[in-house]
Jmol script that loads the backbone (N, CA, C; Angstrom):
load data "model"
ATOM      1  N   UNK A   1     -38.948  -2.148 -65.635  1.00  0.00           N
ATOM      2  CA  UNK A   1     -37.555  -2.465 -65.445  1.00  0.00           C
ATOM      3  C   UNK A   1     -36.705  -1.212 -65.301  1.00  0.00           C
ATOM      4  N   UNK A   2     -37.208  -0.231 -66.014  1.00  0.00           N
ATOM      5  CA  UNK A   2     -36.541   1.313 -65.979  1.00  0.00           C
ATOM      6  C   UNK A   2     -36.173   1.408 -64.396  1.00  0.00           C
ATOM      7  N   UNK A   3     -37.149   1.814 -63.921  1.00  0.00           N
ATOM      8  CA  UNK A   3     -37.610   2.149 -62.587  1.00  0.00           C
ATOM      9  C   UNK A   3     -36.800   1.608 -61.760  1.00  0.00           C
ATOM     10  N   UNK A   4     -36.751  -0.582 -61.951  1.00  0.00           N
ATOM     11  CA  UNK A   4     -35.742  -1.021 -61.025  1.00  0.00           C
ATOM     12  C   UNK A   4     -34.586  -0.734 -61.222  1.00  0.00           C
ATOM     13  N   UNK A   5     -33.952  -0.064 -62.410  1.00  0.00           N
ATOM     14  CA  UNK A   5     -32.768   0.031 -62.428  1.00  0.00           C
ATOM     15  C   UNK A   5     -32.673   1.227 -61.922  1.00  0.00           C
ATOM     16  N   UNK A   6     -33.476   2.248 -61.814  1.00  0.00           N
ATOM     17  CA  UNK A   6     -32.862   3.768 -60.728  1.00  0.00           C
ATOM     18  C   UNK A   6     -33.367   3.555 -59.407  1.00  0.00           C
ATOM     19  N   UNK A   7     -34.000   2.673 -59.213  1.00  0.00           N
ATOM     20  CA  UNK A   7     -34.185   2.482 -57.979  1.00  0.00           C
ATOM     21  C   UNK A   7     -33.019   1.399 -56.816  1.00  0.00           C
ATOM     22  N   UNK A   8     -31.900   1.071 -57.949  1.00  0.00           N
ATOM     23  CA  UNK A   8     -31.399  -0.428 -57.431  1.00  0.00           C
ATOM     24  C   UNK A   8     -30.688   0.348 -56.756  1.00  0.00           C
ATOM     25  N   UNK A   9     -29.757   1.664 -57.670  1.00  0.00           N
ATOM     26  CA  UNK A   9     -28.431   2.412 -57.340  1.00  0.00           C
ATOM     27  C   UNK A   9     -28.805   2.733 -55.992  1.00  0.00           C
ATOM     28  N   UNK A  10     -29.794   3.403 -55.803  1.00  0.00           N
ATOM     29  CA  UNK A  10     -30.381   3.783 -54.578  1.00  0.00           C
ATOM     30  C   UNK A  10     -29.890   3.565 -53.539  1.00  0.00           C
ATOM     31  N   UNK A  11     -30.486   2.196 -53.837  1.00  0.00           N
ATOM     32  CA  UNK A  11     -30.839   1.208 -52.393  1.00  0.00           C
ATOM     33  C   UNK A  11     -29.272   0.345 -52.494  1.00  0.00           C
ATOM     34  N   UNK A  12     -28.169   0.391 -53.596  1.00  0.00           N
ATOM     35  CA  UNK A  12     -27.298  -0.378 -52.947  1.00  0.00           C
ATOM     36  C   UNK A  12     -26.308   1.010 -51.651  1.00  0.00           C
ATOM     37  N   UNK A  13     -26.417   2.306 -52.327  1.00  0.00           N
ATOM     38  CA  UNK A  13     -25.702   3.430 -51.718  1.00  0.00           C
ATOM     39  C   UNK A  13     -26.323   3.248 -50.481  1.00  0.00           C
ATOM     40  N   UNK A  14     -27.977   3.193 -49.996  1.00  0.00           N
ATOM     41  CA  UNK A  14     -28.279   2.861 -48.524  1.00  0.00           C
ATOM     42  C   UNK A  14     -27.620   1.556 -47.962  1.00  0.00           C
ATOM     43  N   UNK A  15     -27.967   0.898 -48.637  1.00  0.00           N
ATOM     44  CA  UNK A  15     -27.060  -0.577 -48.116  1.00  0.00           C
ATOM     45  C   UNK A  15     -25.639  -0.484 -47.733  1.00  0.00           C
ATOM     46  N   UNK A  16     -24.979   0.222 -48.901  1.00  0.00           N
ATOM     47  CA  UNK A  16     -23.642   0.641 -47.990  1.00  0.00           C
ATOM     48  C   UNK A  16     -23.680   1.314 -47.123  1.00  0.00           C
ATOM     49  N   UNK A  17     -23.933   2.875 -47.342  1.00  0.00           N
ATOM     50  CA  UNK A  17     -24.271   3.677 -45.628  1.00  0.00           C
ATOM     51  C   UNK A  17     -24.771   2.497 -44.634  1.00  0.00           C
ATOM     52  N   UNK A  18     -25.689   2.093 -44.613  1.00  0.00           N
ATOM     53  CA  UNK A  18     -26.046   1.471 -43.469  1.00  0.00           C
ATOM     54  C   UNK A  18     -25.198   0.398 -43.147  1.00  0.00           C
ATOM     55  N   UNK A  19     -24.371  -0.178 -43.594  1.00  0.00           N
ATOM     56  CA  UNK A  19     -23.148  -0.797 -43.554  1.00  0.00           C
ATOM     57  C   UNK A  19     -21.782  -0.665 -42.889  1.00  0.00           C
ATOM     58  N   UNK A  20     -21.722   0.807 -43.530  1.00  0.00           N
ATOM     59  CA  UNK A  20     -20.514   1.990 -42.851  1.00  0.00           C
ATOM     60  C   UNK A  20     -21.369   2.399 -41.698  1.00  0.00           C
ATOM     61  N   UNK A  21     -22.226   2.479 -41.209  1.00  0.00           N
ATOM     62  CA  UNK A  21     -22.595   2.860 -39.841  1.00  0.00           C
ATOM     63  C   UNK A  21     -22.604   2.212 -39.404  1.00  0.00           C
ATOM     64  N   UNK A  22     -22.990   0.387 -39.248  1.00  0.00           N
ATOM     65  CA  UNK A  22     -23.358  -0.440 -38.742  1.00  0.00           C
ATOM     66  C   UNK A  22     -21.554  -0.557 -38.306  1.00  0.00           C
ATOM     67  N   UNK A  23     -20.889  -0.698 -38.851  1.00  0.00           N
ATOM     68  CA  UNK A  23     -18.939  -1.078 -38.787  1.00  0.00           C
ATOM     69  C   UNK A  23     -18.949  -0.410 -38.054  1.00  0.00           C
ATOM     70  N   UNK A  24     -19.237   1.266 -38.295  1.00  0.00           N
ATOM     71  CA  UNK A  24     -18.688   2.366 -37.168  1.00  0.00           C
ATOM     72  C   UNK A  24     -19.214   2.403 -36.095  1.00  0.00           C
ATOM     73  N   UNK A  25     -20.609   2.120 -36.142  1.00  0.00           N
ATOM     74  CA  UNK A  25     -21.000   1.661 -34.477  1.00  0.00           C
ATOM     75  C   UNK A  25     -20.496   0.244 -33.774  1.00  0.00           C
ATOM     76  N   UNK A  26     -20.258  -0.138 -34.460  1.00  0.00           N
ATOM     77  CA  UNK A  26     -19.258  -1.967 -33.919  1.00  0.00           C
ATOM     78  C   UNK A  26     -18.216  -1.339 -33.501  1.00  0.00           C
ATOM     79  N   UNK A  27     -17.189  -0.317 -34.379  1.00  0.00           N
ATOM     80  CA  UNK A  27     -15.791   0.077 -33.980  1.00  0.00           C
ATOM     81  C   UNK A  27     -15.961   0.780 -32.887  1.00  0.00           C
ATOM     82  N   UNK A  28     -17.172   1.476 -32.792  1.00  0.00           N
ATOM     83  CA  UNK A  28     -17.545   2.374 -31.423  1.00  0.00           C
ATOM     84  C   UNK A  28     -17.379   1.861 -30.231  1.00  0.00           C
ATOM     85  N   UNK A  29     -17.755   0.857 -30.428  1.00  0.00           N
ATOM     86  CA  UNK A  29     -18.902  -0.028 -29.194  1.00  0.00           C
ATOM     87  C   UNK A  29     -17.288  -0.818 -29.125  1.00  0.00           C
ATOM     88  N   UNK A  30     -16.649  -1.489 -29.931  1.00  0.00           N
ATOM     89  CA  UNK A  30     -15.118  -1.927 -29.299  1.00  0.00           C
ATOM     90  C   UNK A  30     -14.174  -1.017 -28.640  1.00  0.00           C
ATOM     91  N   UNK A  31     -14.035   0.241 -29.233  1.00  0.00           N
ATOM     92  CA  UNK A  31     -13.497   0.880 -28.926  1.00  0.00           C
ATOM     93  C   UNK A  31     -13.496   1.446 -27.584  1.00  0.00           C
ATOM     94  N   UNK A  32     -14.692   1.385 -26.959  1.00  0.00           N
ATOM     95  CA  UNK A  32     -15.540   1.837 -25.300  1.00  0.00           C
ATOM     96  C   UNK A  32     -15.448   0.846 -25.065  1.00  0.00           C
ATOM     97  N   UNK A  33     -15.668  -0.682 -26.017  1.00  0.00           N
ATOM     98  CA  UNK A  33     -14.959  -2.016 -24.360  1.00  0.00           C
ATOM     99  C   UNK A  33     -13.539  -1.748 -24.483  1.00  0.00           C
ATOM    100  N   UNK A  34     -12.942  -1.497 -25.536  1.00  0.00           N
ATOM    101  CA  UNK A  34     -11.224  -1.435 -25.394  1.00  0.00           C
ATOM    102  C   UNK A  34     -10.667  -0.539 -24.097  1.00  0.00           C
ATOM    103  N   UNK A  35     -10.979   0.671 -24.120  1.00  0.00           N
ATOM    104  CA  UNK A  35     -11.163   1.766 -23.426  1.00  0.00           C
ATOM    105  C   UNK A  35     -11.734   1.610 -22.012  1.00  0.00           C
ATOM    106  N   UNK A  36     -12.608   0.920 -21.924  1.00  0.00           N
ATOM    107  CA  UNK A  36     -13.460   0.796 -20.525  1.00  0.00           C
ATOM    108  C   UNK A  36     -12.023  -0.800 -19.861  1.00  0.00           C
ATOM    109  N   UNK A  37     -11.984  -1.689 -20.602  1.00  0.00           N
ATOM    110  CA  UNK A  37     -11.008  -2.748 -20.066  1.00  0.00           C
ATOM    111  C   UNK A  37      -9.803  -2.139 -19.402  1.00  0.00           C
ATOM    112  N   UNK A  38      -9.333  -0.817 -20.666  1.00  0.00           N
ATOM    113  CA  UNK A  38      -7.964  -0.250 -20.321  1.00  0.00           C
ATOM    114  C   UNK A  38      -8.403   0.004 -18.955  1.00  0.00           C
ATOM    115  N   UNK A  39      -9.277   1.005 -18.785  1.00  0.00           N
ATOM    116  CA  UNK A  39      -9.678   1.943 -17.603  1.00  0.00           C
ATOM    117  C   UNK A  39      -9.537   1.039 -16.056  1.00  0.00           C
ATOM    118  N   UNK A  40     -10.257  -0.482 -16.663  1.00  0.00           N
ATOM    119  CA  UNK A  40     -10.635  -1.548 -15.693  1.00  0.00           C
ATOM    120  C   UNK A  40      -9.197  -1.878 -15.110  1.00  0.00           C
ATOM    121  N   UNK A  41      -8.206  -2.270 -16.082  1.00  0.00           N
ATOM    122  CA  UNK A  41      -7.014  -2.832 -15.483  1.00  0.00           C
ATOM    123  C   UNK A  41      -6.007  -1.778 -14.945  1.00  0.00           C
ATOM    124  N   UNK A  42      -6.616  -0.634 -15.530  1.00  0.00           N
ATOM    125  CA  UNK A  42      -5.719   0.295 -15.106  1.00  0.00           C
ATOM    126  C   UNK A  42      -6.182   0.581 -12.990  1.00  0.00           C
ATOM    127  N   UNK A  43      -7.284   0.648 -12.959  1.00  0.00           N
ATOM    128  CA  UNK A  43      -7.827   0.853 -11.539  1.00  0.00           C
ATOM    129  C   UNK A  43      -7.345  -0.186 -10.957  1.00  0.00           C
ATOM    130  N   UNK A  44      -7.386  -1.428 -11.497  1.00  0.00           N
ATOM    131  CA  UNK A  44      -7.011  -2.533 -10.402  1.00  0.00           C
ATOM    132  C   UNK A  44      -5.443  -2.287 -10.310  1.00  0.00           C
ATOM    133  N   UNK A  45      -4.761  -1.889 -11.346  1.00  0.00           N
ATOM    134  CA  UNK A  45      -3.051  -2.046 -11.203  1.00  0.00           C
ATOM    135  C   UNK A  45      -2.989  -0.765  -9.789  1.00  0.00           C
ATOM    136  N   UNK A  46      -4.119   0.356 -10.195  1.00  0.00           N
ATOM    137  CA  UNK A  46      -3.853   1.554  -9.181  1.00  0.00           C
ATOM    138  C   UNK A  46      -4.172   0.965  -7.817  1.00  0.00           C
ATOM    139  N   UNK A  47      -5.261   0.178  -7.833  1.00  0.00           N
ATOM    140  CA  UNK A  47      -5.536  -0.119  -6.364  1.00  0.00           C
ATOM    141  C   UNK A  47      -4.840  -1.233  -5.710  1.00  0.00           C
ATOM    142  N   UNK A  48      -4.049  -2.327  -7.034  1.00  0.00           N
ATOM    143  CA  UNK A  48      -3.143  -3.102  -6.264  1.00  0.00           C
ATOM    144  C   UNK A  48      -1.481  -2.339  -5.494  1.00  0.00           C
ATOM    145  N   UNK A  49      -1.423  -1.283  -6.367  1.00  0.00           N
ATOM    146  CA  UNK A  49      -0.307  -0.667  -5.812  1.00  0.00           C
ATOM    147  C   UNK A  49      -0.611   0.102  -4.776  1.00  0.00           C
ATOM    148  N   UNK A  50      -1.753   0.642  -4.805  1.00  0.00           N
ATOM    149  CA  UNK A  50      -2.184   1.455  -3.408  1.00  0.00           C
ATOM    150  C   UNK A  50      -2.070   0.222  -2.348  1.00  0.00           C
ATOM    151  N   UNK A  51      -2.557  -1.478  -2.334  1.00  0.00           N
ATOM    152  CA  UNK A  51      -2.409  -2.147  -1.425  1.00  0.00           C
ATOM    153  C   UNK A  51      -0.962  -2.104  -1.360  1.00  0.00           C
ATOM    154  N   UNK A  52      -0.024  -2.456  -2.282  1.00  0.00           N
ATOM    155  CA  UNK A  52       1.130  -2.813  -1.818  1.00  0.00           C
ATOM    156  C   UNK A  52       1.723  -1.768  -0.964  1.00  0.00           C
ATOM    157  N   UNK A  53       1.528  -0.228  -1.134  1.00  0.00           N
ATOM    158  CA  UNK A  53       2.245   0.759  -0.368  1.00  0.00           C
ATOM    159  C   UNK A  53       1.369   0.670   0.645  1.00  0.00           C
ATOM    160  N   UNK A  54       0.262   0.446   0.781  1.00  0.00           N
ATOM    161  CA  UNK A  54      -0.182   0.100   1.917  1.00  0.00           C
ATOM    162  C   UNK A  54       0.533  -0.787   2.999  1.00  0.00           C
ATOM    163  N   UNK A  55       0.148  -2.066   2.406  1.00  0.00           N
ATOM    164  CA  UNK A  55       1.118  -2.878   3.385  1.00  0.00           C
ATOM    165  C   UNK A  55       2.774  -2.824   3.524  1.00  0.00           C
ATOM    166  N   UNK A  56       3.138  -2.183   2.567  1.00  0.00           N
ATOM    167  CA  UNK A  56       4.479  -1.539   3.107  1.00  0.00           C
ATOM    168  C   UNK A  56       4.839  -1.014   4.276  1.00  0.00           C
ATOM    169  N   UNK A  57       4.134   0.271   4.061  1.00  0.00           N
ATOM    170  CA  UNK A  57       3.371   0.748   5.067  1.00  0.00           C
ATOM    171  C   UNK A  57       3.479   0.125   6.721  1.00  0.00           C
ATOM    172  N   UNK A  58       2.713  -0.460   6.626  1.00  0.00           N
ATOM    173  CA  UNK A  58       2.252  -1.203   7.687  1.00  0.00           C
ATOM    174  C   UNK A  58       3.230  -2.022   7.956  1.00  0.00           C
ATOM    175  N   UNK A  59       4.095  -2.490   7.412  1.00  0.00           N
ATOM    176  CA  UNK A  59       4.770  -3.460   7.673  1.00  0.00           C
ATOM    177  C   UNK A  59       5.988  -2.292   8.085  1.00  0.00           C
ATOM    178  N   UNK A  60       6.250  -1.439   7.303  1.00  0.00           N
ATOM    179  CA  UNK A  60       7.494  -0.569   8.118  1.00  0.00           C
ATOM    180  C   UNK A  60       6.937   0.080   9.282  1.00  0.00           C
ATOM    181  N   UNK A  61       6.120   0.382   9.391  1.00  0.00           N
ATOM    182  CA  UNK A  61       5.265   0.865  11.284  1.00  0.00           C
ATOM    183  C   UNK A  61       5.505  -0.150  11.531  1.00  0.00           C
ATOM    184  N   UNK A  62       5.072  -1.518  11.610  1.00  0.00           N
ATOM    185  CA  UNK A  62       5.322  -2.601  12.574  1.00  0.00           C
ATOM    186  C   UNK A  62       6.651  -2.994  12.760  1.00  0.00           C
ATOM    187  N   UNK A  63       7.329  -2.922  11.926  1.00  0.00           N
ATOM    188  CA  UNK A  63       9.215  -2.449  11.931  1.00  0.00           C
ATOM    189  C   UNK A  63       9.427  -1.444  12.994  1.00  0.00           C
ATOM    190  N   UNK A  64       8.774  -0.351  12.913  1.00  0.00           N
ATOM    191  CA  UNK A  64       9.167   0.798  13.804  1.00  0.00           C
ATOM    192  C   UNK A  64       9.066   0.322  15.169  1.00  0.00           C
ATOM    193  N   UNK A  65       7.611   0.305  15.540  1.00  0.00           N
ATOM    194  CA  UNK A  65       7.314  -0.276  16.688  1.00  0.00           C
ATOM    195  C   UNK A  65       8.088  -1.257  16.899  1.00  0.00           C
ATOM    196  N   UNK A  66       8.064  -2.092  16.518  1.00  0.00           N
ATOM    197  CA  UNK A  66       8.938  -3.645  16.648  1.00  0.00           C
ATOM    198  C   UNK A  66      10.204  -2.982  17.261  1.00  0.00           C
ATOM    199  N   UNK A  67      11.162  -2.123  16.832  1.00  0.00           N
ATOM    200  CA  UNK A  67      12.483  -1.701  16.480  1.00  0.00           C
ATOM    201  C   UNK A  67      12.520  -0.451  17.725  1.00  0.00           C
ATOM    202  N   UNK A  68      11.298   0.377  18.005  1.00  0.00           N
ATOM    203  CA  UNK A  68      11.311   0.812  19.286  1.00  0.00           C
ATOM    204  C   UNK A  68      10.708   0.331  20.385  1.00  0.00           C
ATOM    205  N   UNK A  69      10.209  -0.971  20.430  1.00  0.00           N
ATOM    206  CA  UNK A  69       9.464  -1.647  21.534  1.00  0.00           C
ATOM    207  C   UNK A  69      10.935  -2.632  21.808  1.00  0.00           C
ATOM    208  N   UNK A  70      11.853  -2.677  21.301  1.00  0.00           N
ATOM    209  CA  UNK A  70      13.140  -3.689  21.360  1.00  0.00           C
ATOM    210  C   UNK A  70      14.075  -2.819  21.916  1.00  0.00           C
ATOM    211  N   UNK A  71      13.941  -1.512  21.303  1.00  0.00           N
ATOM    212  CA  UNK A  71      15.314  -0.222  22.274  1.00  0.00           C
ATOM    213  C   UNK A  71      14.814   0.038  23.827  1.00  0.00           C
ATOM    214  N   UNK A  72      13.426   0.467  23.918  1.00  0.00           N
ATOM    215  CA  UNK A  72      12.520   0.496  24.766  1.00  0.00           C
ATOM    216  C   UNK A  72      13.091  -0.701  25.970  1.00  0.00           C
ATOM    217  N   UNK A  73      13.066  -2.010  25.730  1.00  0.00           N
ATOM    218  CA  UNK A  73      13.017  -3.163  26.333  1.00  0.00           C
ATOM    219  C   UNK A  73      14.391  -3.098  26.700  1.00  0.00           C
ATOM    220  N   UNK A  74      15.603  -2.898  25.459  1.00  0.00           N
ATOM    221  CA  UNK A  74      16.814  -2.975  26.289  1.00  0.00           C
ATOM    222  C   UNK A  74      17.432  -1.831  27.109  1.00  0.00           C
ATOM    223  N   UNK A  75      16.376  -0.593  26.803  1.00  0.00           N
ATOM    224  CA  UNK A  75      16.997   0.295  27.832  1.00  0.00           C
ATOM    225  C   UNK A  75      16.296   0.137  29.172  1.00  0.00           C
ATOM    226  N   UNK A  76      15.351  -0.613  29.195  1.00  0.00           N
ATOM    227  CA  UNK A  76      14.737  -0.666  31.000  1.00  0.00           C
ATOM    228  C   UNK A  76      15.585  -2.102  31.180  1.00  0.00           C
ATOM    229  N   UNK A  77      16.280  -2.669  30.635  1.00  0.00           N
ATOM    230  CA  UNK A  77      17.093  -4.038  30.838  1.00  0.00           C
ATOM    231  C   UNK A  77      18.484  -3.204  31.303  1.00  0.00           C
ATOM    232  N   UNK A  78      19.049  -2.342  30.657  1.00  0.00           N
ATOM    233  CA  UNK A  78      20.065  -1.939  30.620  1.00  0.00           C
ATOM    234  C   UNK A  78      20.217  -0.644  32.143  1.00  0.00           C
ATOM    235  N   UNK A  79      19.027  -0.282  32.449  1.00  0.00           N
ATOM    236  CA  UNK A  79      19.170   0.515  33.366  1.00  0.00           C
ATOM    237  C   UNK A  79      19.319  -0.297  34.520  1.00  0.00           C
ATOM    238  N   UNK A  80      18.197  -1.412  34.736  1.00  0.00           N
ATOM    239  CA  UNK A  80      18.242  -2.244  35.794  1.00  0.00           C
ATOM    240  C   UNK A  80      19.289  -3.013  36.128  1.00  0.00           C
ATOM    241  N   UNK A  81      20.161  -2.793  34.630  1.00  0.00           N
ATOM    242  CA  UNK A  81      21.704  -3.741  35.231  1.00  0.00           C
ATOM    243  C   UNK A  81      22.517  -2.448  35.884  1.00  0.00           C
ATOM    244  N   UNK A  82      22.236  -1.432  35.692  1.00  0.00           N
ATOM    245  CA  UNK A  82      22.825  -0.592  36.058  1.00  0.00           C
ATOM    246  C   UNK A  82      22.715  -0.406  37.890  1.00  0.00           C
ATOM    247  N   UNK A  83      21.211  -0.290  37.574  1.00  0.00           N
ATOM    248  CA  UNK A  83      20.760  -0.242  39.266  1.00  0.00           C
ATOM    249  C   UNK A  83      21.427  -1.417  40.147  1.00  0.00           C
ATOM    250  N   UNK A  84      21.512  -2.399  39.323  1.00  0.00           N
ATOM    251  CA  UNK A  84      21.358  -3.865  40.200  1.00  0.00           C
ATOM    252  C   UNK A  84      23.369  -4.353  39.692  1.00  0.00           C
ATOM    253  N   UNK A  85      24.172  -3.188  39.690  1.00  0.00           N
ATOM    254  CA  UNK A  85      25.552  -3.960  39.118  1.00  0.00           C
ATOM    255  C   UNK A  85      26.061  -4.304  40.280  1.00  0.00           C
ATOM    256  N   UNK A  86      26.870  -5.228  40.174  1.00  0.00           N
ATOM    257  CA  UNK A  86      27.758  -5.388  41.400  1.00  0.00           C
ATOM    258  C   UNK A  86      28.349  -4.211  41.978  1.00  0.00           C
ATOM    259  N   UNK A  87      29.198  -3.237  41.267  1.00  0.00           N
ATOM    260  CA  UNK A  87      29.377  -2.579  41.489  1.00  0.00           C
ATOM    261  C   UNK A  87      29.020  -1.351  42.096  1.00  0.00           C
ATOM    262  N   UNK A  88      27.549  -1.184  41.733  1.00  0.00           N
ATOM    263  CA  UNK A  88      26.564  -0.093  42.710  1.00  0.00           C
ATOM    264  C   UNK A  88      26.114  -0.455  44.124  1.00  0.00           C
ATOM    265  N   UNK A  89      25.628  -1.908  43.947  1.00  0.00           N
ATOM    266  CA  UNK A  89      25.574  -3.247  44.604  1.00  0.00           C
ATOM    267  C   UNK A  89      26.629  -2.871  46.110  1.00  0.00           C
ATOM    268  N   UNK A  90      28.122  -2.749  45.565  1.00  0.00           N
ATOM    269  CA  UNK A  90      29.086  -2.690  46.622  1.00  0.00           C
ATOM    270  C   UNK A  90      29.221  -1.431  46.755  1.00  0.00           C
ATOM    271  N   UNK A  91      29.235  -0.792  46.240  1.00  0.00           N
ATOM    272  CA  UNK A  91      28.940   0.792  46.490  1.00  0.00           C
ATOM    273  C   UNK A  91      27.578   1.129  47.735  1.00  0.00           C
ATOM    274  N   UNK A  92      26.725   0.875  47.562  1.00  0.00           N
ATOM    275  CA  UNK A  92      25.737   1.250  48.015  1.00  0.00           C
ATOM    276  C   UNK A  92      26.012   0.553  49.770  1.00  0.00           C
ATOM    277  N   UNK A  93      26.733  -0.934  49.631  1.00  0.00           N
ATOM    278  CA  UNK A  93      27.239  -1.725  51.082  1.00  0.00           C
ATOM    279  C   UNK A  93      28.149  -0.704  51.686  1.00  0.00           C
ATOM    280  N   UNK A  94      28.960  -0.389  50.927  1.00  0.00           N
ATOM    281  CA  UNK A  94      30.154   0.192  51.270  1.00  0.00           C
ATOM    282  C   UNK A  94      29.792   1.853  52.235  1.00  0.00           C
ATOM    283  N   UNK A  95      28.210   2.659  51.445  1.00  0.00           N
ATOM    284  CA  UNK A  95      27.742   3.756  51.798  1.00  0.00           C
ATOM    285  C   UNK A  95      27.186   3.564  52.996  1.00  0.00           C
ATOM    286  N   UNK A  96      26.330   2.034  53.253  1.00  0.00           N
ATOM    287  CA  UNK A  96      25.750   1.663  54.252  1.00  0.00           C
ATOM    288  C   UNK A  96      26.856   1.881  55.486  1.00  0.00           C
ATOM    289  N   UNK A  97      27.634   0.801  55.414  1.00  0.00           N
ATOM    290  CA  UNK A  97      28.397   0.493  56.167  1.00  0.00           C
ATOM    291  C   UNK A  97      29.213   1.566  57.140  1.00  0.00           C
ATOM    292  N   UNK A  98      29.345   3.026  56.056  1.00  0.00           N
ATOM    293  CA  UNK A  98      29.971   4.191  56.846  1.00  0.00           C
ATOM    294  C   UNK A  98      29.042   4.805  57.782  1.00  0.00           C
ATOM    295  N   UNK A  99      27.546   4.872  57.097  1.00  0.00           N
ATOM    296  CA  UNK A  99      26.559   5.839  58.168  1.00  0.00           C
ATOM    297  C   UNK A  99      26.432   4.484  58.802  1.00  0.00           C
ATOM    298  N   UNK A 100      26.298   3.101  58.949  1.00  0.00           N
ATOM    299  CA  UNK A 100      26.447   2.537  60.485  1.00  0.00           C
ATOM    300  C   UNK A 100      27.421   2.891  61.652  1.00  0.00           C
ATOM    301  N   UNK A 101      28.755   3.016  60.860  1.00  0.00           N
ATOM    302  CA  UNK A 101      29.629   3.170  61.713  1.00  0.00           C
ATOM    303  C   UNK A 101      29.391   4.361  62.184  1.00  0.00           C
ATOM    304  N   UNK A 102      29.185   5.181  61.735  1.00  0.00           N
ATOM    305  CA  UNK A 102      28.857   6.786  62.004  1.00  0.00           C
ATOM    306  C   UNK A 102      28.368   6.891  63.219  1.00  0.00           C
ATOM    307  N   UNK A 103      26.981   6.406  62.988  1.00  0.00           N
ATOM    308  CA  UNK A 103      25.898   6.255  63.723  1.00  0.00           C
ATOM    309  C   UNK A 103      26.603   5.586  65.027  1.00  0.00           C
ATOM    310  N   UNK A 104      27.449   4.207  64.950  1.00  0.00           N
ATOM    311  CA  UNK A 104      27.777   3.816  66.119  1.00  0.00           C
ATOM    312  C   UNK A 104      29.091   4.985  66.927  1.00  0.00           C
ATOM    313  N   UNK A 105      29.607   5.719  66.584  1.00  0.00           N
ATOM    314  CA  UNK A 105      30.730   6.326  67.039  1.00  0.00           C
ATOM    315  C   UNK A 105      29.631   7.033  67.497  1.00  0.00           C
TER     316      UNK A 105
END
end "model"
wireframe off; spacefill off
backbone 0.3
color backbone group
């Protein structure tokens, strides 16, 4: 009985150590999923915002284009009214009309 009693102290001090390690490797091992989750949501928040400036992005180029394919359009609209005004229109009759006469004198 001697014996079990110096032998008990022993084995309850291992029982605890191995106890306190067993916790601290649990707290470990949460702590690296805590850590690895952070890491996880943190990449997706980075790569959802990289999409959103992405398609920002893209959506203000297609603005651009859009916005110079529309200036583009009304300045070949705007020249051709120019070419084609009445006013050049009678101008241009009016230029005719002198080198005919010209021509006929």
């Amino acid at each position: 009985m001697a014996l079990l009693g110096k032998a008990y102290p022993f084995n309850l001090r291992k029982a605890s150590l191995f106890s306190k390690a067993n916790l601290f490797s649990k707290a470990n091992l949460f702590n690296k999923a805590n850590l690895f989750s952070k890491a996880n949501l943190f990449n997706k928040a980075n790569l959802f915002s990289k999409a959103l400036l992405l398609s920002k992005a893209i959506l203000l180029s297609k603005a651009i284009l859009l916005s110079k394919a529309i200036l583009f359009s009304k300045a070949i609209l705007f020249s051709k009214a120019i070419l084609f005004s009445p006013n050049r229109v009678l101008q241009f009759s009016v230029e005719h009309l002198k080198t005919q006469r010209r021509s006929m004198e």
